[in-house]
Structures are given as structure tokens and as C-alpha cells.
N, C-alpha and C positions, 0 to 999 in steps of 0.2 A: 757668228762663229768666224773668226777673224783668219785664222790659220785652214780654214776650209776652204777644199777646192772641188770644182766639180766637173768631172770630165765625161765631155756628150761623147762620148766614141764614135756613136751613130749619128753624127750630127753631122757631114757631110757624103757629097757626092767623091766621086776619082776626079770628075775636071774643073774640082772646087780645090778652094787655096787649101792648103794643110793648117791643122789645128797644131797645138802643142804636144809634142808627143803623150801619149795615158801614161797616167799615174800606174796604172797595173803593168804588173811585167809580164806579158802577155805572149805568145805565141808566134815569132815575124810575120808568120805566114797569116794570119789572119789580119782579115780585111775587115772595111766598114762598110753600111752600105745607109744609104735613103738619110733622109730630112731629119731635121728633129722634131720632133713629138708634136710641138708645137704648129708645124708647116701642115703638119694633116689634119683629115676631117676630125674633130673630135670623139672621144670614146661615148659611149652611149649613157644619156641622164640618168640621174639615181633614181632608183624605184624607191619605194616606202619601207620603211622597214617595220614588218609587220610581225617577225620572227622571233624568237629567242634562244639562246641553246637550253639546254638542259645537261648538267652535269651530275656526273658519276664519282663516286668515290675511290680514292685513290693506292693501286695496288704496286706497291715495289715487285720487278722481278728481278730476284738474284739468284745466285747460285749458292744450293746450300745452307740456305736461309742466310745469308752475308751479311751482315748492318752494314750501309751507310755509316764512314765516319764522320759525314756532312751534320748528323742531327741525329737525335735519342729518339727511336721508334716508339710507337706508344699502341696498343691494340687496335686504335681509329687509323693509324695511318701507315702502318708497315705487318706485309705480311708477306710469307713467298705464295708464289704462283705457282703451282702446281698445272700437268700437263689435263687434268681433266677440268680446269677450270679457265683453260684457255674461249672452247665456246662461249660461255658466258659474255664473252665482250661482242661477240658479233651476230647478226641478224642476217638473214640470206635473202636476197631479192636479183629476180629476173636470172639467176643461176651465177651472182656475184655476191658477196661478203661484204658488209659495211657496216662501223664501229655502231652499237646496239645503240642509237640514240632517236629519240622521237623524228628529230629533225634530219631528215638524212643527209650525213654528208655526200657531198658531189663527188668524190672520187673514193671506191671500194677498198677495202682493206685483207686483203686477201693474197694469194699465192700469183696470181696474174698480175695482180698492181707491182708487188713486190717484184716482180722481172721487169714492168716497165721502169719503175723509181731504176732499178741498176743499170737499166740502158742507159737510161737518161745523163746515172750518174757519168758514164762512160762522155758522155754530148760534153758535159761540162767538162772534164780534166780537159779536153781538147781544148773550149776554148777560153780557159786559165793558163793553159800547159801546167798543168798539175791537178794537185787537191785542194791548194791554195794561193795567197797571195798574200802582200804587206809583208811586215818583219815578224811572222812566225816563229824561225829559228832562231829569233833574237831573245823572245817572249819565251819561250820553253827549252833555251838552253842559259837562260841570266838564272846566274847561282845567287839562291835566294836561304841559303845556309841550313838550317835543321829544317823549315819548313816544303813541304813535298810539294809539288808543280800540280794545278790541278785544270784540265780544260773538260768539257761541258760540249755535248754536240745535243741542240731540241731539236726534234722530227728526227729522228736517226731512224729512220728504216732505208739509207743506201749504205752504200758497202764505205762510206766515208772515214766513220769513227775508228772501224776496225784499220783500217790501211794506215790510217796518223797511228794509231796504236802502236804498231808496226815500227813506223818511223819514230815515235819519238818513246818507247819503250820504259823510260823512267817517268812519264807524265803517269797520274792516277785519272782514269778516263771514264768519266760517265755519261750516257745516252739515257735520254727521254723520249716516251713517243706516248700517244693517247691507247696503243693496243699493242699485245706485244707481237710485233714481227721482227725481233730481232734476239738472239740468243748469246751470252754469254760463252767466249770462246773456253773451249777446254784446256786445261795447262800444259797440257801434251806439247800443243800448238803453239803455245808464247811464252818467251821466258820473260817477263816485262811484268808489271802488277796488273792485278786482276782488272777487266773491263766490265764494269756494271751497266745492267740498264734498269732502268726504275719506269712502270706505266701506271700515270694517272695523267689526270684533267687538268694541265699545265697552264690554261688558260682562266685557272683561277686563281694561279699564282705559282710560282718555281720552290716547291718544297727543298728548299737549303737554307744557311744561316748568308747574313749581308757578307761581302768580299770576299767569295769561296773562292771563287775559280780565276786563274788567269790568264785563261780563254777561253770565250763563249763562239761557238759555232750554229749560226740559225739559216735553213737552205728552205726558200716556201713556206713559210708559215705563215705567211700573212693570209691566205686562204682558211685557216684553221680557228682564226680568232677575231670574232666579233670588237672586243675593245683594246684594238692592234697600241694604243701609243699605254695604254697601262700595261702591256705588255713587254712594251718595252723599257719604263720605266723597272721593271722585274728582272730584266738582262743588264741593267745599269747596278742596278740591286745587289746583284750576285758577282758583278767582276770589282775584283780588288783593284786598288788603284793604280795604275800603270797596265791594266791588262788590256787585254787584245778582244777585240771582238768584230768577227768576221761572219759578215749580213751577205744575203745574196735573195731576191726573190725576182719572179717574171713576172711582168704586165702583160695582159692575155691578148691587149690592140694588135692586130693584125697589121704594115704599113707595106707599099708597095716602092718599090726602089726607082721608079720612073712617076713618083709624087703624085701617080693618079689614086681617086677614090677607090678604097679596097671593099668596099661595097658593092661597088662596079666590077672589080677587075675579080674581087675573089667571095662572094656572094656566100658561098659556101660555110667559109672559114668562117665570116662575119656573123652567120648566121648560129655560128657553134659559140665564138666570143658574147656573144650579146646573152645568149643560152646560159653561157656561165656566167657571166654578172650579174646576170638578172637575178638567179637561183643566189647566190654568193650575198646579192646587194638585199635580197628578204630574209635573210639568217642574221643580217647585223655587218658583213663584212664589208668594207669597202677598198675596191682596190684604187679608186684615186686617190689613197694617201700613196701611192708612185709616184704620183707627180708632184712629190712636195718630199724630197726623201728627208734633204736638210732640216725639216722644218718637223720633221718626226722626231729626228735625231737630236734635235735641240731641246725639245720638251719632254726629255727623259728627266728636266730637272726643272722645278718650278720655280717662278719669280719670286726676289727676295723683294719683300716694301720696306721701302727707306723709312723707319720707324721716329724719325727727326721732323719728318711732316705727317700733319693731322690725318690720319685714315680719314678715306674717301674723297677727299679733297680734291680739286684740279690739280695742285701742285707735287700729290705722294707721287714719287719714284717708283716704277717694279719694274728692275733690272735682272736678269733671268744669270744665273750664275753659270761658266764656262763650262761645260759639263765632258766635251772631247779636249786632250792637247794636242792632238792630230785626229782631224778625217781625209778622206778621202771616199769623193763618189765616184763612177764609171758607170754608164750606160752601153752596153754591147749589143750589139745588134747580128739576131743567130739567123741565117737564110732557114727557111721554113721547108728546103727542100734540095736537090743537088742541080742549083742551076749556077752558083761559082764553081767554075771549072779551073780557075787560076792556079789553084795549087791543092796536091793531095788530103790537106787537111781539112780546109775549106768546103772541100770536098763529102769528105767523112761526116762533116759536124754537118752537112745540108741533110744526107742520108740516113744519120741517126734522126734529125730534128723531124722528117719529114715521117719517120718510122711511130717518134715520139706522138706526135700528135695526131695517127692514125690507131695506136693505141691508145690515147685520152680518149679519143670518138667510142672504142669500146665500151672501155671501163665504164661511161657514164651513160651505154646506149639503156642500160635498166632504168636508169633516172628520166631518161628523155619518155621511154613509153609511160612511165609512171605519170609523165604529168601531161601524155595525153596524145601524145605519139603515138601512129601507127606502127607497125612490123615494116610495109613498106614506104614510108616516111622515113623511117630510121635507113632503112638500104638506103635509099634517094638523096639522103644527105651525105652519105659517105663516099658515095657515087661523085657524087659533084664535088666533094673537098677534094678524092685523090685524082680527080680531073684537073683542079686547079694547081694542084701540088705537082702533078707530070712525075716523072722519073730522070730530071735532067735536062732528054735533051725537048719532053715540050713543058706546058705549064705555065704559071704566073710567077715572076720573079718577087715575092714576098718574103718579110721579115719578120723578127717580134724582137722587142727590147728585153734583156736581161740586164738587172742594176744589181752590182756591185756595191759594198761597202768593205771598207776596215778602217777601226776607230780605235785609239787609245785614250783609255778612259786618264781622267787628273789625276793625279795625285801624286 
């Protein structure tokens, strides 16, 4: 990818030489901190993958019974959701709510998660300074003549979709999620075209026809989905050519800003990270495709072979076709807690992050006894994460990377 650049944000120290300014327009006030990725202990070996998901059939929710102008409903595959048929998607354990699948996902789907995801959401505008980044309002205000502007938010259960809604009021906006936590605004509320959201098992393919949308928005989902690059060949699928599409997921590595082992210094956390890969790494998911984001984003398109020399040969050609005319990476690095005291925002995003991830500990304390955890095992860990997390002014000064994308697809 010739025109691709990629920017460690987190990749130095304060009495290190300055890098090149980020590609994101970003917030002044935010700061970087600790090594790059590479300088620390590594993340923890893959386990076996010994899992599978199991998928469910797929329920459009709209309002009204609404079609999709995206595709011709057929009785297999569009129906409205009705409010008594909400349960049906979810199964109750340890007094949390998680999508009704064999294989339990790691994080609940319920009325508690859904106030975490909107904290969280709140963690991020901070540090985007916004909802977004890239040429957005270049992408959904280019007059594109009779035909309508369509963007695309998958995992929509934050308040994201609805707010670009908001702002961009002539875009036709639809959200996907695997259950439905998210509701269609009433028209009271917006004068703008209706916001749909459609749930089904997106991870066996994005129910719409090729070149719909001319923005795709995907925040964490690489947690969600077992076979993450056909996945994303699916998002390449779906954006029309010149459209926009704005990636964002966290790598769960724990790193310490004074480059010592966070094994060491933060025991606790490490102990919860390795917890979720481990669980994450026997369902099929892997999150070391982070470390390779380029290399994701390139095999959204497959090699062409030079049909000029003999198949199989030493000398056939397979040259992989140009699949972005712009990327951009960014790696940002969020304090895990409020020990940058530099400035008020810095500030805010240590206090949310630190909030954030004493709420994850929750959400997934039913998963932890389930696989064997005691009651007071589970206290004894949360005990020791928000020891190491402090309030400020003690605790371990700790990070995690958050990776950025925005891509314009060819065409």
C-alpha cells in the first residue's frame, strides 16, 4: 500500500525526539505515552482454537414493519421484531444477560453493558475530539445527484449512530448489532430520514447488495468475530467506491509508561487481559491481527495471477490489487487511569478509562465464576486491579492502545 501511512502515536516517550505530527486531528491537549508495542514484553501465545460460534437467524428491527431499500425481504430473512419477542435473544447467567448462544460471549448484553458501551462511548469523543475523524463531511456532504447518501454503523449499541444522525440529517443511516439494544428514534424527535437498525449474525455476512453505503462505521468488533479478515472483506463489499470507512478497535495489552513489565508492575490487569484472550483466543477470535492492522486492510482484496505465465510455476506473478487510495493508521495510547494530570482532558479520559475497565471486571465477573472462579477470587481480583489503577494520585501509571483507521476505498 504505497500511499499508506502509519502513525505509532504511542510510540514515544516526552524526552524522546518528536515523531511527525498524527494523521488524526486530534485533541492538542492529548498526550502520548510509553513505547511502542514492540519495546514490551509480548502479549500472551495463542491457545488452540478449539471453539466455534454457532449462529442464529437473522431478525430485521424496524419500525413499523419498514423494508430495507437496501434488498427485497423474503419470509427467511426479514421480519419485524416485536416487543415480546425481544427475550428470545437472550439467556440470563450470574444475574447478567448474554446474546442466547452456546458459546457465551464474554461481554453481556443487557441494560448494564449498555450504560458501560455509552460511558465508554463518552472516553472516546475525548480522545478523537469528536465522533469522528478523516474527511467525513467531505464524504457525506459530495452531491452525488438523485442518488441518496447512505452510511452504515456495525455493533451500534453506543449512542454514535443516533448523534451523526443528528449531524448529518440527509444521510439514510442504518445500524446493525447481533441483539437488539438499540431502538429506532421516534419522528417527533428528528426531522431527518428514518434511522433503521436491522439484528442478525453479521458475522456471516452483511445483509445488503455490493456498493451500498458510502460510509461504513465499525467501533470493537473484532471481539465479535471469529473469521475477522472475511469480515472485512464484507465492509469492502458493501462501500461504494470512494467511500469512507472509519475502523477503530482496542488491543486488551496492558503497557507501562516507565517500559517496565506490566506483569510486574500491574499483576492484576494482566491477569484479567490474558483471561480475555484466552476465552476470546477458544471461540476462534484472535486479537493479534492488531498487530498487523495494514496487513488486514490489504487482504480485503485478493491476489490477481498473471495469467501470461503457466499456473503453478516459479515464475506466475500474484500481485494483490490496490484496494485503499488513502489509509491511514493511528495507534493512541488511553491512560488506564487519572495519573496525567497535565491537562483537564487528559484528565477526564484517565477517569472514564479507569471507570471503564472496572466496569468490564463486572460485566464479565459471571463468565469468570462460570469457568471456575470463586466469589472470593472474583472480589480479590478487583481488589488488586483498582489498587493498581489508584484514583490519581497513587497507583501504576498504565496504558492500553486504541487503533484507529480511515480508508478510502478505489474507485
Amino acid at each position: 500500500m504505497e500511499e499508506s501511512e502509519t502513525d505509532f502515536v504511542a510510540g514515544r516517550l516526552e524526552d524522546e525526539e518528536e515523531n511527525p505530527a498524527p494523521i488524526l486531528d486530534q485533541n492538542p491537549e492529548i498526550i502520548s505515552y510509553g513505547p511502542n508495542t514492540m519495546d514490551l514484553p509480548p502479549s500472551p501465545p495463542h491457545t488452540p482454537r478449539t471453539m466455534s460460534p454457532v449462529m442464529f437467524d437473522a431478525v430485521d428491527f424496524e419500525p413499523d414493519g419498514m423494508v430495507s431499500p437496501e434488498r427485497t425481504p423474503t419470509p427467511d430473512s426479514m421480519t419485524t421484531l416485536r416487543s415480546n419477542e425481544v427475550d428470545s435473544f437472550y439467556q440470563e447467567e450470574g444475574g447478567r444477560f448474554y446474546r442466547r448462544e452456546p458459546e457465551r460471549p464474554v461481554l453481556p448484553s443487557d441494560a448494564g453493558e449498555v450504560s458501560r458501551v455509552h460511558e465508554q462511548h463518552e472516553m472516546y469523543k475525548l480522545v478523537l475530539d469528536g465522533n469522528y475523524y478523516g474527511p467525513v463531511h467531505e464524504i457525506l456532504s459530495r452531491d452525488t445527484g438523485d442518488r441518496p447518501k447512505r452510511g452504515l454503523d456495525i455493533s451500534s449499541h453506543s449512542p454514535w449512530l443516533e448523534e451523526l444522525s443528528f449531524e448529518f440529517p440527509h444521510v439514510h443511516w442504518k445500524g446493525i448489532d447481533f441483539v437488539p439494544t438499540r431502538h429506532p428514534r421516534p419522528s417527533e424527535d428528528y426531522d431527518g430520514y428514518p434511522v433503521t437498525y436491522e439484528v442478525y449474525n453479521y458475522a456471516e455476512g452483511i445483509r445488503c447488495p455490493d456498493e451500498t453505503f458510502d460510509l461504513v462505521h465499525a467501533r470493537n468488533t473484532l471481539a465479535t468475530i471469529p473469521d475477522y479478515r472475511r469480515f472485512m472483506k464484507e465492509i469492502y463489499r458493501i462501500l461504494r467506491p470512494g467511500g469512507l470507512l472509519l475502523w477503530t478497535d482496542t488491543h486488551p495489552a496492558i503497557f507501562l509508561a516507565d517500559r517496565t513489565d506490566p506483569a510486574i508492575g500491574v499483576p492484576g490487569c494482566v491477569q484479567l487481559q490474558r483471561f480475555l484472550e484466552g476465552v476470546l483466543q477458544m471461540q476462534g477470535i484472535d486479537y493479534h491481527a492488531l498487530e498487523h492492522v495494514e496487513d488486514l486492510f490489504e487482504s480485503v482484496v485478493d491476489p490477481d495471477v498473471d495469467e501470461s505465465e503457466t499456473p503453478g510455476s516459479s515464475t506466475s506473478k500474484k500481485e494483490r490489487p490496490k484496494p485503499w487510495s488513502t489509509f491511514h493508521h493511528s495507534v493512541i495510547s488511553i491512560p488506564n487511569s487519572p495519573w496525567d494530570t497535565s491537562s483537564h482532558t487528559s484528565l477526564e479520559i484517565g477517569l472514564r478509562a479507569r471507570q471503564n475497565i472496572l466496569s468490564h471486571l463486572s460485566a464479565i465477573s459471571p463468565l469468570l465464576r462460570k469457568m471456575g472462579k470463586t466469589e472470593e477470587e472474583v472480589i480479590q481480583l478487583r481488589e488488586k486491579i483498582e489498587d493498581e489503577l489508584g484514583d490519581g494520585e497513587s497507583g501504576v501509571e498504565s496504558f492500553h492502545h486504541y487503533h484507529t483507521v480511515w480508508a478510502l476505498k478505489c474507485g
